[in-house]
TIVEXPA-617047 format. One record per residue (C-alpha): residue in one letter; x negated, y, z; residue number from 1. Coordinates in steps of 0.05 Angstrom, whole numbers, plus 32768, in hexadecimal, padded with zeros to 4 digits. Each point is the difference from the previous one (the first is absolute). Example, Ala and Ser with C-alpha at 12.3 -4.5 7.8 and 13.67 -1.06 7.14 Angstrom:
BEGIN
<rec A <7F0A 7FA6 809C> 1>,
<rec S <7FE5 8045 7FF3> 2>,
END
This chain:
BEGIN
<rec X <7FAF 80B1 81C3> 1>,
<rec X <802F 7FF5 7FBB> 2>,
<rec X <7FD7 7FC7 7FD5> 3>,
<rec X <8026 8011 7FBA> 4>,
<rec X <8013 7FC7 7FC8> 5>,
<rec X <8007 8029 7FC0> 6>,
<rec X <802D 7FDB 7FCA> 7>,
<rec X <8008 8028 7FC2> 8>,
<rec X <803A 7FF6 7FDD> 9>,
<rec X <801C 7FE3 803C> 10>,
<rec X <8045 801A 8001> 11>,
<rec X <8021 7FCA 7FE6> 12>,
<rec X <7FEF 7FB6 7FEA> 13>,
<rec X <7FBB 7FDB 800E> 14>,
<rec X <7FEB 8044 8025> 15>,
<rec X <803C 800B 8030> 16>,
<rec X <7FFC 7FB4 8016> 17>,
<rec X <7FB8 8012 8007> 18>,
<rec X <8011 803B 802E> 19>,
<rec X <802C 7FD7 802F> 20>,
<rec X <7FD2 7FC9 8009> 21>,
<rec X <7FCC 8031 800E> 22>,
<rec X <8026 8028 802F> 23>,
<rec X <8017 7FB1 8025> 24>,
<rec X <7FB5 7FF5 8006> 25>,
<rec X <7FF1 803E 802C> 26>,
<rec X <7FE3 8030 7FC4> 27>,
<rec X <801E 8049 7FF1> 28>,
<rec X <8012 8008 7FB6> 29>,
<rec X <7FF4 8034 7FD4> 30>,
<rec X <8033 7FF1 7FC5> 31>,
<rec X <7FEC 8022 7FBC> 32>,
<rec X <8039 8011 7FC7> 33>,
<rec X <8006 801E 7FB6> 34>,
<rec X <8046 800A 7FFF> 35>,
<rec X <8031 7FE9 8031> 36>,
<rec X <7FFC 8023 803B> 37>,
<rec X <8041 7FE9 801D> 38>,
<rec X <7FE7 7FB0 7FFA> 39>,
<rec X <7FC3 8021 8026> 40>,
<rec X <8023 801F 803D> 41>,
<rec X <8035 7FC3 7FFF> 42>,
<rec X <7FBE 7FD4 800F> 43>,
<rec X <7FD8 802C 8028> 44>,
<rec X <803F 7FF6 802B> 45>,
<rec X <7FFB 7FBC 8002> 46>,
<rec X <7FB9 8003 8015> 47>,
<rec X <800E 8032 803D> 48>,
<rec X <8037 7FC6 801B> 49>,
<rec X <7FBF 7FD9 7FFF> 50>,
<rec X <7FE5 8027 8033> 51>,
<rec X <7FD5 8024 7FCB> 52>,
<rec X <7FE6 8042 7FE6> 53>,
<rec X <8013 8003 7FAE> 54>,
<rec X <7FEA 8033 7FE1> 55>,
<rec X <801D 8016 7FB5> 56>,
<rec X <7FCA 8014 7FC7> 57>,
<rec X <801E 801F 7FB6> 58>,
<rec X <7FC3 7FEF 7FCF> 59>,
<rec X <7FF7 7FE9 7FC2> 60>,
<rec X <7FC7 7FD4 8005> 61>,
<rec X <7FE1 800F 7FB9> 62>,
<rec X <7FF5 804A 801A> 63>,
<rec X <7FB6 8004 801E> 64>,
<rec X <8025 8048 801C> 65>,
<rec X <803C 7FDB 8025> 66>,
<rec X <7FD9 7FCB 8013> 67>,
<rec X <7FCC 802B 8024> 68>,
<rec X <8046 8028 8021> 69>,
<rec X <8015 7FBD 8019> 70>,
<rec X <7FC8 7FEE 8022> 71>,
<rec X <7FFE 8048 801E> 72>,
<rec X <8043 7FF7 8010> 73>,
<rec X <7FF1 7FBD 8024> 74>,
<rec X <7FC0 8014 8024> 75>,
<rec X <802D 8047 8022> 76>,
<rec X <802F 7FCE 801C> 77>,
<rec X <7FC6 7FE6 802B> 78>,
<rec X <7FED 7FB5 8013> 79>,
<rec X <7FCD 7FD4 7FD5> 80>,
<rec X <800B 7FE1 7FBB> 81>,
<rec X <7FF6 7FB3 8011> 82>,
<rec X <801B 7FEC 7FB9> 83>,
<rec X <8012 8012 7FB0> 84>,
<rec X <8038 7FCF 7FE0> 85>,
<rec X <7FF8 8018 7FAF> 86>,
<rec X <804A 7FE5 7FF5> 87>,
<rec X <8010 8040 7FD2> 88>,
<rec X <8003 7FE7 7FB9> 89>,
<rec X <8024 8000 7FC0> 90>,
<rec X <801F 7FD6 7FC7> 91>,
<rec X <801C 8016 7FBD> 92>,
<rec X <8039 7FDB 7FCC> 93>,
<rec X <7FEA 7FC1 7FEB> 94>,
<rec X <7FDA 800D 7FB7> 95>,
<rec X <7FC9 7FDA 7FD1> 96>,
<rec X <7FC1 8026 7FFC> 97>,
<rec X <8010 8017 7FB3> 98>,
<rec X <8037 8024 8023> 99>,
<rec X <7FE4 8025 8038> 100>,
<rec X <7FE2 8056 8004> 101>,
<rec X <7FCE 801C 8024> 102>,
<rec X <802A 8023 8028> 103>,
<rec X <801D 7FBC 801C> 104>,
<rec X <7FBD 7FEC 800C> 105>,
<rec X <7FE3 803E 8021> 106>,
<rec X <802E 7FFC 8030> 107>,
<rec X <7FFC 7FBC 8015> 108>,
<rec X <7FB7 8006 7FFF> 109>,
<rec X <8006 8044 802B> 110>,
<rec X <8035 7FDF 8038> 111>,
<rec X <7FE1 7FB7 7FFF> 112>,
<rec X <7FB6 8008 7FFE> 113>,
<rec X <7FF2 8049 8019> 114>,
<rec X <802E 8007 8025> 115>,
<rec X <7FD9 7FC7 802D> 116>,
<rec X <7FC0 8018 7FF3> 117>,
<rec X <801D 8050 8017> 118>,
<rec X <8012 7FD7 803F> 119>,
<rec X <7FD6 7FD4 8014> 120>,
<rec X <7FCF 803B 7FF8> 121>,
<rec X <801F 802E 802F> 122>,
<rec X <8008 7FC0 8031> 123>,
<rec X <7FB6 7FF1 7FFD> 124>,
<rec X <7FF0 803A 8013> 125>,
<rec X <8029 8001 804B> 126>,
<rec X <7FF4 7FC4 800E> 127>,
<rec X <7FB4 7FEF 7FE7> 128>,
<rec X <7FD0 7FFA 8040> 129>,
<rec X <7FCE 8020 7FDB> 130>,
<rec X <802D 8038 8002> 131>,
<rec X <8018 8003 8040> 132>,
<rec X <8044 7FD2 7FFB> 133>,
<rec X <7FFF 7FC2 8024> 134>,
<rec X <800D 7FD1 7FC7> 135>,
<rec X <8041 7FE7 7FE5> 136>,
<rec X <801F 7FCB 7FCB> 137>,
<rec X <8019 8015 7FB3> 138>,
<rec X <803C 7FD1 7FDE> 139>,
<rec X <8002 800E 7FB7> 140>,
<rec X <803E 7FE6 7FE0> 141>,
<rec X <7FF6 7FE1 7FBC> 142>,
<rec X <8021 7FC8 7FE2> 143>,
<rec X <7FFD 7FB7 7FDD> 144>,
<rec X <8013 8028 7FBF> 145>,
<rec X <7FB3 8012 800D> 146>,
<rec X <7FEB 7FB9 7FEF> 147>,
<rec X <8039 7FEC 7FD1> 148>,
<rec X <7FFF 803E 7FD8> 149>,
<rec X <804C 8004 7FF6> 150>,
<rec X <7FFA 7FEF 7FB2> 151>,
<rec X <803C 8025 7FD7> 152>,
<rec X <8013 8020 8044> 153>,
<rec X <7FD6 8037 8015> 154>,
<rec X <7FB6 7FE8 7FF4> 155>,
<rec X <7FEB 804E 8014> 156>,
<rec X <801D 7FF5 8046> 157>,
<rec X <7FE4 7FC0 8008> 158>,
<rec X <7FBD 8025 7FF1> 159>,
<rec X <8008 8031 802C> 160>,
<rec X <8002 7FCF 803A> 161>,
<rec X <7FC6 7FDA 7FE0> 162>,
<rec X <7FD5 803D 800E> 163>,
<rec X <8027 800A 8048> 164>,
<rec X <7FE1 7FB9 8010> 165>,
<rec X <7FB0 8016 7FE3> 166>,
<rec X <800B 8038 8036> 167>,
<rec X <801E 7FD9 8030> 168>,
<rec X <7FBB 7FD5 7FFB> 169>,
<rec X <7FD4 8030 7FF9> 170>,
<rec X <8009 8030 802D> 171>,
<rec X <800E 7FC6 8035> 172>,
<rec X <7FB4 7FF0 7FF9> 173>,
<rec X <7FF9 804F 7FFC> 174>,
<rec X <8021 8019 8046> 175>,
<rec X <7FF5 7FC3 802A> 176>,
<rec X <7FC3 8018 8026> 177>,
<rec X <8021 8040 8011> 178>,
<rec X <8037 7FCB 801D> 179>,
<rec X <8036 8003 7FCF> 180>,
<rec X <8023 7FC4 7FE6> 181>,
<rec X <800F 8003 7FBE> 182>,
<rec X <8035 7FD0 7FDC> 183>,
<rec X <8039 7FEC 7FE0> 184>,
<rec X <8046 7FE6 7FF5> 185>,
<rec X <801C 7FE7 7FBB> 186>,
<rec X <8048 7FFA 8007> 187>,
<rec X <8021 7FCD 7FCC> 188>,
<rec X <8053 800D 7FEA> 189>,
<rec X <8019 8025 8041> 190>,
<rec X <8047 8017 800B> 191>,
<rec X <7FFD 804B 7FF6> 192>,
<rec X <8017 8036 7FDC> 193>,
<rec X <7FBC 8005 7FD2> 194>,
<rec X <8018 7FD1 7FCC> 195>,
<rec X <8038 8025 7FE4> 196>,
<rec X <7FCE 8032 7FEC> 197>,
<rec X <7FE1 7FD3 7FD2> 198>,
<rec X <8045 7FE6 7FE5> 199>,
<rec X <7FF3 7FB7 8019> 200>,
<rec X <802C 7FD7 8024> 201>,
<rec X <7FDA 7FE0 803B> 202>,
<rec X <802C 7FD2 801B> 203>,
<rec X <8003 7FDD 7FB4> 204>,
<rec X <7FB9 7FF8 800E> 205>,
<rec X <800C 7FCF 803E> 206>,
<rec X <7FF6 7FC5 7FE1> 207>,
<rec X <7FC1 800C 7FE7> 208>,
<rec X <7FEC 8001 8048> 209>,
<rec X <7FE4 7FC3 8024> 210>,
<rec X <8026 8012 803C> 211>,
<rec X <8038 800B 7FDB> 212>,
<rec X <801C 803E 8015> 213>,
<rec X <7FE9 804D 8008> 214>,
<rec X <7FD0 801D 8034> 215>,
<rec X <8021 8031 8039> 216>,
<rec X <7FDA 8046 8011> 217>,
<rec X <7FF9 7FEB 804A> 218>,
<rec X <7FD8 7FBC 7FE6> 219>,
<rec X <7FC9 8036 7FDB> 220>,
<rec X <8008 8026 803E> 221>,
<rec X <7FE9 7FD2 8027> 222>,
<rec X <7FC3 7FF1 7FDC> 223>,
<rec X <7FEC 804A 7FFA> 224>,
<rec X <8007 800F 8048> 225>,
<rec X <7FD6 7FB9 8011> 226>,
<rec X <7FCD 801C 7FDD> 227>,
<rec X <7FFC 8044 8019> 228>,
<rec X <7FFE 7FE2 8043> 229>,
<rec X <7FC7 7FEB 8026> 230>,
<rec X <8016 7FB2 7FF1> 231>,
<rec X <7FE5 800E 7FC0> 232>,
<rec X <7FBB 8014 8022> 233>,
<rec X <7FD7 7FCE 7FD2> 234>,
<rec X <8024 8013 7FBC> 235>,
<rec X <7FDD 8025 7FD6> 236>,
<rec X <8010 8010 7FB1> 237>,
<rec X <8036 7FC9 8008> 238>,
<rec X <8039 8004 7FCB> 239>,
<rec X <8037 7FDC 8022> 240>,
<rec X <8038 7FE3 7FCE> 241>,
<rec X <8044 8005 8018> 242>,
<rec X <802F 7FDB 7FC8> 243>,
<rec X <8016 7FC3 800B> 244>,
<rec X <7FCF 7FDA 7FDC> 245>,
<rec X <8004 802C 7FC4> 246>,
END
């Protein structure tokens, strides 16, 4: 039987080195796009060299409707959910409060925050024992901006992952006696394509860095899929920081 990983916004970055670990480690994976369907099918192929299924899911995560379709989609294709990776997430130009509209905040707050919550909904409900699943582990990806609060940056990102880590907490203490692991990964500076949304230049930001350098995708990657797996059995509502000391 298929056990399916599903990484959204895994086409590219954190979520396609995501998707190759996963697929190394033995798991199916179920990758989940907005937009670029060709960065999709390019990894999916990379996962089926593995020795994998990959499966390709359009959805935009902030749509209760597509994310419901995507599930539907994933359950059709047969096999077990084992595991949700809520990579799917969004930035916008670096700005000062005084400076920012609702409509830059809506969406953040609609892609960030429920777009995790639409997920790890639909999850719960496969894989919840009291349900009928067999249990399974949730990774939400958040951030250190969650803690530092990215002052003069984007503060309304940063509070979007603040309430990604609540969540991550709660519902941890929530869905672990229907034997679902809840937690987290917090990802400090990482090499990928996410900054130039804001208008920052990440690899200025280097020596700000105890380790003195920028993070790869495949160093998250590894964290995420460590916790999905059953090496993490004992870790529960963790929020593992992955930043070079930041």
């Amino acid at each position: 039987m298929s056990t399916w990983i599903l990484i959204t916004g895994g086409s590219r970055g954190i979520g396609a080195a995501t998707a190759l670990r996963c697929a190394a480690a033995g798991w199916d994976v179920a990758i989940n796009y907005a937009r670029d369907g060709a960065a999709a099918d390019a990894l999916a192929a990379r996962v089926q060299a593995l020795g994998r299924r990959a499966l390709c899911l359009q959805a935009d995560v902030a749509d209760p409707a597509q994310v419901a379709a995507l599930f539907e989609r994933l359950d059709a294709a047969g096999g077990r959910l084992v595991g949700l990776v809520n990579n799917a997430g969004i930035v916008a130009p670096a700005a000062r409060l005084q400076d920012m509209d609702m409509a830059r905040w809506r969406r953040l707050f609609d892609v960030n925050v429920l777009g995790t919550l639409l997920c790890c909904q639909q999850a719960a409900r496969r894989m919840s024992r009291a349900q009928g699943g067999a249990g399974g582990a949730i990774v939400n990806l958040s951030s250190r901006a969650a803690e530092f609060g990215s002052a003069g940056i984007y503060v309304d990102y940063a509070a979007t992952k603040g309430a990604v880590d609540t969540l991550t907490k709660g519902l941890a203490r929530e869905l672990i006696a229907e034997g679902i692991r809840v937690n987290g990964v917090r990802p400090g500076i990482i090499e990928t394509d996410i900054h130039a949304a804001s208008g920052l230049d990440a690899a200025a930001a280097a020596d700000t860095i105890p380790i003195q350098r920028l993070g790869r995708a495949e160093e998250v990657a590894e964290a995420i899929v460590w916790l999905l797996s059953d090496a993490a059995s004992y870790t529960v509502g963790a929020l593992l920081d992955v930043a070079g000391g930041r």
